[in-house]
C-alpha positions as CSV (number, residue, x, y, z in Angstrom):
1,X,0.0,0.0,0.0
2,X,2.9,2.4,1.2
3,X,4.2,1.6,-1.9
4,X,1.6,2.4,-4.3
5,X,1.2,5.8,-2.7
6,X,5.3,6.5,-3.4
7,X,4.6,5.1,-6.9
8,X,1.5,7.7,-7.5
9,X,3.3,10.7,-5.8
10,X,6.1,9.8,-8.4
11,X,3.9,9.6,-11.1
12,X,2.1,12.6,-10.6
13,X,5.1,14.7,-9.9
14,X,6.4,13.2,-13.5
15,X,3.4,14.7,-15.1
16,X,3.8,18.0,-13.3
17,X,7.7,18.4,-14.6
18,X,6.9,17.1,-18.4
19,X,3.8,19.8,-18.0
20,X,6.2,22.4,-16.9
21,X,8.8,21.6,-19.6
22,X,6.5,21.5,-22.7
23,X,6.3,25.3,-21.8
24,X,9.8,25.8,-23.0
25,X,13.1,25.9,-21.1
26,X,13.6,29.6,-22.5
27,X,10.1,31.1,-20.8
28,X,10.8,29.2,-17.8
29,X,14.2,30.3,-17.3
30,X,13.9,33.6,-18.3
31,X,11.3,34.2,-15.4
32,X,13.4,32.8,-12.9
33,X,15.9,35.5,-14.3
34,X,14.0,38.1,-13.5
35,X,12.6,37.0,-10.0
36,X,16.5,36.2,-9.5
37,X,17.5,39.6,-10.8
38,X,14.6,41.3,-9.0
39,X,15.6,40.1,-5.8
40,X,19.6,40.7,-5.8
41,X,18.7,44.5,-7.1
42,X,16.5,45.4,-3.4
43,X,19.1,46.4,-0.7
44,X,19.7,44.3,2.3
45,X,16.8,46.6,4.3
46,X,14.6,46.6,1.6
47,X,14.4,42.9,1.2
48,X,14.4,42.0,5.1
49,X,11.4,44.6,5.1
50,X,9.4,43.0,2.2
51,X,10.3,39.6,4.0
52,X,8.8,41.0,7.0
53,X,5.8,42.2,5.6
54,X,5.1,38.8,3.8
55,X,6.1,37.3,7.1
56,X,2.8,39.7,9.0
57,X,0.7,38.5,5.7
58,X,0.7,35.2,6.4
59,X,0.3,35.5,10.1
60,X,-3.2,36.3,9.3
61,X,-6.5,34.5,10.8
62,X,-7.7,32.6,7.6
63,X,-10.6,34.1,6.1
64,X,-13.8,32.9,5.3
65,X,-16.6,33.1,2.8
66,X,-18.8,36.0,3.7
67,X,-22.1,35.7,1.4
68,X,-25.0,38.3,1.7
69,X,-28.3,38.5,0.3
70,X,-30.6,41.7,-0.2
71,X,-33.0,41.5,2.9
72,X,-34.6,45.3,3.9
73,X,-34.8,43.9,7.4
74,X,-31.0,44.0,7.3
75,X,-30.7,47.5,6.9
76,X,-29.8,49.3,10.2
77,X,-29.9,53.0,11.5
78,X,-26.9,51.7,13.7
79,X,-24.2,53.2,12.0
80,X,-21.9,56.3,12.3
81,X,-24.5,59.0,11.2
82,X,-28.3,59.4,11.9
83,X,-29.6,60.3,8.5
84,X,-28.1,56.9,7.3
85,X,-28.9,53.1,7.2
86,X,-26.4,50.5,6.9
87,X,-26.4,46.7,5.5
88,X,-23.5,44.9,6.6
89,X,-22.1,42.9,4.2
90,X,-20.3,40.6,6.4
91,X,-16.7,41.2,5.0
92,X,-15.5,42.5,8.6
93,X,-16.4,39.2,10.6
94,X,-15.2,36.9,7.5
95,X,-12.0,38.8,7.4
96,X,-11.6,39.2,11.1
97,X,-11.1,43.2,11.0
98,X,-9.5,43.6,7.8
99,X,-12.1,45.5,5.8
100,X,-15.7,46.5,5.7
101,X,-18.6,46.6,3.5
102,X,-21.8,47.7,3.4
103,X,-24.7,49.2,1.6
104,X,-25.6,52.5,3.2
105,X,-29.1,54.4,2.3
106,X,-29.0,58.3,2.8
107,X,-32.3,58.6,4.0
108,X,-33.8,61.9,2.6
109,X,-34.8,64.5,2.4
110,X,-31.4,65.8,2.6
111,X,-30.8,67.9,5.3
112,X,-27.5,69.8,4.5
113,X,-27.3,71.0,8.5
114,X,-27.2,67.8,9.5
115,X,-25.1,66.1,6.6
116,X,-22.2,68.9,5.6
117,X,-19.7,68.5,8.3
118,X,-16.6,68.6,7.6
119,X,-14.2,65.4,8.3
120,X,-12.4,62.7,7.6
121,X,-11.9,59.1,8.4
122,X,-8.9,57.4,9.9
123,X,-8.1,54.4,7.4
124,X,-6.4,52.7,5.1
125,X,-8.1,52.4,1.9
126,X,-11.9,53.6,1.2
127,X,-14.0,53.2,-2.1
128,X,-17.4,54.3,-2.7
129,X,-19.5,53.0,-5.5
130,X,-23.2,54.8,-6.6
131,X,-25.6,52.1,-6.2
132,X,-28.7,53.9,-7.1
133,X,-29.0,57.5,-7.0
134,X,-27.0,60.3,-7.1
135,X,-25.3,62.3,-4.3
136,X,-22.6,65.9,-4.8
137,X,-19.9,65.2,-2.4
138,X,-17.0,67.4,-1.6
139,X,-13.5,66.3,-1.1
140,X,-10.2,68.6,-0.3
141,X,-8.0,68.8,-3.5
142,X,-10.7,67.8,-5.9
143,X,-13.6,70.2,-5.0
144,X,-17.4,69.8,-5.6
145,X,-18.1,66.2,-7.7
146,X,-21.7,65.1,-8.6
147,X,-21.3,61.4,-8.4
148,X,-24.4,59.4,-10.2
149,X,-25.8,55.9,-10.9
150,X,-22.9,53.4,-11.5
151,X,-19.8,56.4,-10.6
152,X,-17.4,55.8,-8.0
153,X,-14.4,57.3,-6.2
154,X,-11.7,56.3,-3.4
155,X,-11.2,58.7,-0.2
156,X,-6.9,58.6,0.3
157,X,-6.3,58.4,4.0
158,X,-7.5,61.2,5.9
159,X,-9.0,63.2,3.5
160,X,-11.1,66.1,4.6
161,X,-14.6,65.4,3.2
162,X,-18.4,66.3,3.3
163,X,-21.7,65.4,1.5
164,X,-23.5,67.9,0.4
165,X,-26.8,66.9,-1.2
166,X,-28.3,63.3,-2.0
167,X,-31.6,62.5,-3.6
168,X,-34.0,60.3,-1.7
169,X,-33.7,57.4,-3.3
170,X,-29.5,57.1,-2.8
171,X,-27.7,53.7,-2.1
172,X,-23.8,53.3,-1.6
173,X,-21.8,50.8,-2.0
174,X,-18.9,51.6,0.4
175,X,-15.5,49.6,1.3
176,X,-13.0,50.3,3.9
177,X,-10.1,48.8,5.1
178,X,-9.6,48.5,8.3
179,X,-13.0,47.8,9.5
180,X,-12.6,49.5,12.6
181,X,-11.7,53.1,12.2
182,X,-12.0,56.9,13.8
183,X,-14.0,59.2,12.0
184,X,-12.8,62.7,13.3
185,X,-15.0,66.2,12.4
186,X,-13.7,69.1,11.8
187,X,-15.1,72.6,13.3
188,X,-16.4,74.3,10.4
């Protein structure tokens, strides 16, 4: 039995080597050439720090499948502002912390009092796609932007920010890593 198993590894890893050679011995050594040539170029520092960071990657929790259907029971006015609800997607639980998502409904009429504050969030990365709707946002270095049906935009790390109209009928699409993150607002 032990020796059938042997056998079968052998065969298969035969198979994998004639599959890999039929590519060509110039492709294949050619891209070691360059992952070789790419490596010896990064300095001593450079290289211990992208081991590192490979190193952290890995360390990771495993992630899992998040899946999430359309339910309006699972909208929530839970979130960080009032004139908002919010439909987790379940990204943050699946990918313990490393990034949100959720569908957020400006609930109208807009009230630009309320909604036109100045701020700016805290993260990493942030992405905001147009869902249904339309909504003028403003954004420091970029100005006043009407953003419609199917536009979308990414937020740099700590830019200031504001909304400053929606129509009633807005939906968002909005990603952010990390999931947990302070919102800060500026006096105006």
């Amino acid at each position: 039995m032990a020796k059938q198993k042997a056998t079968s590894r052998a065969a298969a890893k035969t198979a994998v080597k004639k599959k890999w050679t039929g590519l060509g011995t110039s492709a294949k050594s050619s891209s070691r050439k360059t992952i070789k040539s790419k490596t010896r170029a990064l300095p001593a520092a450079k290289a211990a720090k992208t081991t590192s960071k490979a190193s952290k990657s890995r360390a990771r929790a495993k992630q899992r499948i998040a899946i999430s259907h359309h339910r309006e029971e699972d909208f929530k006015a839970d979130g960080l502002r009032t004139y908002a609800q919010y439909r987790d997607l379940g990204i943050a639980d699946a990918t313990h912390g490393l990034a949100q998502a959720h569908v957020i409904r400006l609930i109208g009429p807009c009230n630009p009092a309320e909604v036109s504050k100045l701020h700016y969030h805290d993260v990493e990365f942030q992405m905001v796609y147009v869902l249904k709707g339309w909504v003028k946002t403003y954004m420091e270095g970029q100005g006043e932007t009407l953003m419609k049906q199917g536009s979308a935009w990414t937020q740099p790390p700590r830019i200031k920010h504001l909304i400053m109209d929606y129509s009633d009928d807005v939906e968002l699409l909005e990603v952010i890593l990390p999931a947990e993150f302070k919102t800060v607002e500026l006096a105006s």
